[in-house]
TIMAR-788731 format. One record per residue: x, y, z negated of N, C-alpha, C, O in turn. Coordinates in steps of 0.05 Angstrom, whole numbers, plus 5000, padded with zeros to 4 digits. Atoms other than C-alpha are relative to their C-alpha. Layout:
N
XYZXYZXYZXYZ
...
% end
This chain:
114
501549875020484449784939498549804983498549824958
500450215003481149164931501949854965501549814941
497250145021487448854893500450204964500650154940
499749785023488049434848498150044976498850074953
502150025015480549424825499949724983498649734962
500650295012480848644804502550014981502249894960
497550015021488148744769499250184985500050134962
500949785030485049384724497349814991496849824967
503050025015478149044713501849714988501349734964
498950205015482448364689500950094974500150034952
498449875027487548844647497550114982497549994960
502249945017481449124613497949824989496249924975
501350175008477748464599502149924978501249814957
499850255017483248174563500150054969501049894953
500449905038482048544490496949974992495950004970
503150135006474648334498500049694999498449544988
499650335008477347634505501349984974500749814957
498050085021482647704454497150064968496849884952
501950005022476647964399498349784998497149734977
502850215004472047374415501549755010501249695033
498450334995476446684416497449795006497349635025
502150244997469746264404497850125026495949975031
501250004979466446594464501549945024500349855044
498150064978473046534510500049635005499849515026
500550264996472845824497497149805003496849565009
502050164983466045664511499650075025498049955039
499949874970467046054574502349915025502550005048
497250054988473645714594500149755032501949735049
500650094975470745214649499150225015500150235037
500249834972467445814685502150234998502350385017
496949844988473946234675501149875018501650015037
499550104977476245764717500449985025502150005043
501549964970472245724766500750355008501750415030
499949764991472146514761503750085019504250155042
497649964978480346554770500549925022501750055038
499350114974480346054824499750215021501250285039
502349864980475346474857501450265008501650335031
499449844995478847094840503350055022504050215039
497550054983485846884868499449835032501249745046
499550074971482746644935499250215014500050255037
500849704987479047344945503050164997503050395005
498349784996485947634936501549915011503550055012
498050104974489447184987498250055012499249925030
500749934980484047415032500550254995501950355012
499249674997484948115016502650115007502950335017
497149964993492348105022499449895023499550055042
500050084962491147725088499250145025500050135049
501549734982486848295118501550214996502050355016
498749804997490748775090503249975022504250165033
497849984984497348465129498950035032500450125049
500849974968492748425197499250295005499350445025
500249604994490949135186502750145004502750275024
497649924994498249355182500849985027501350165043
498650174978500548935234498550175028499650305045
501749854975494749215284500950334996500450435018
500149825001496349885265502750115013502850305029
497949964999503649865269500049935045500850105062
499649924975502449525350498550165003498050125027
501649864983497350085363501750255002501850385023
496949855004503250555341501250065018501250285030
498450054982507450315383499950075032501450225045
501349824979503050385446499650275004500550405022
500349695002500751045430501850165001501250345016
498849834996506651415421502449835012504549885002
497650054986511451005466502549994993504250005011
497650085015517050905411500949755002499849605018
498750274998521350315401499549964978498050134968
499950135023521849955340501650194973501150254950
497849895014527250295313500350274993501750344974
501449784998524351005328498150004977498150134956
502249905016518050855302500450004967498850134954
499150145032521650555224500750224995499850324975
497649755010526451165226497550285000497950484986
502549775000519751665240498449974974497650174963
500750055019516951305183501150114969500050274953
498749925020522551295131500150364996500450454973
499049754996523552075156497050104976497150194954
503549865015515452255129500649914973501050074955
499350075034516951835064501950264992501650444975
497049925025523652135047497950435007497250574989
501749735002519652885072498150014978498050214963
502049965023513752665023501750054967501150194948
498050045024519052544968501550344991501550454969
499649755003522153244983498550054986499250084962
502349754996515453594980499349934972497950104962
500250035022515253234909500950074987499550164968
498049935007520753404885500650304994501150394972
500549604996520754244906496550004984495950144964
502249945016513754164884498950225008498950434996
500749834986510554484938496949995000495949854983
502550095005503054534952498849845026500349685038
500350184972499354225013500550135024499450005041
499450004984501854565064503250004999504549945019
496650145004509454475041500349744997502449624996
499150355006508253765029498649995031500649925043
499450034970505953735105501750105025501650015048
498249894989511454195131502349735000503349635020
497850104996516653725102499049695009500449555023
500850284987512953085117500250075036500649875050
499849934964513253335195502750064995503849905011
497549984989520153545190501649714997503449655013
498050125006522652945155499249745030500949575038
501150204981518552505211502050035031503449875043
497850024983521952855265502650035002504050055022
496250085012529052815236500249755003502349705014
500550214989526852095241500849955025502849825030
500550034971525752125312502950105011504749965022
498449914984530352565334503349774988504449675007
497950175003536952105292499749765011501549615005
499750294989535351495327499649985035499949775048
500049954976534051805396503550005008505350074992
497950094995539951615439500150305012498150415023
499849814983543652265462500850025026501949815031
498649864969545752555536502449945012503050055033
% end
């Protein structure tokens, strides 16, 4: 969210830069400094955001006792369900019907049968 807020508040600075050339260039040492600054807050934010994933994905794992390959295919199943429920252009409880069906269509195609 982070990432998102600093790439719109940039895109919206740069027609206040482009109007004022003789203020951009007396400002162009602490632009600098500012991008440095801003491109190391967004390698820490991308960095938290991959340890957040990462922890989420093993707590996942534990919790519902899937494999790897379960838990991706339970995944893709809710996407390609949210995608439906876009698509029919349902309201919120059809876009959580097919997000649950498409999750366990997931599950159940990668479960080994009998």
């Amino acid at each position: 969210m982070r990432i998102l807020a600093l790439a719109f508040m940039l895109l919206l600075a740069m027609p206040v830069i482009a109007n004022h050339p003789a203020q951009a260039q007396t400002h162009q040492a602490s632009g600098q400094a500012n991008s440095d600054e801003l491109r190391e807050g967004m390698r820490g934010a991308l960095n938290q955001s991959r340890q957040f994933l990462g922890n989420l994905l093993s707590e996942a794992k534990t919790a519902s006792g899937l494999n790897d390959e379960q838990l991706y295919a339970v995944g893709v199943g809710l996407l390609g369900g949210l995608l439906v429920a876009d698509v029919v252009g349902t309201g919120g409880v059809g876009t959580i019907f097919f997000a649950g069906a498409g999750g366990l269509f997931g599950k159940w195609a990668t479960t080994p049968g009998k």
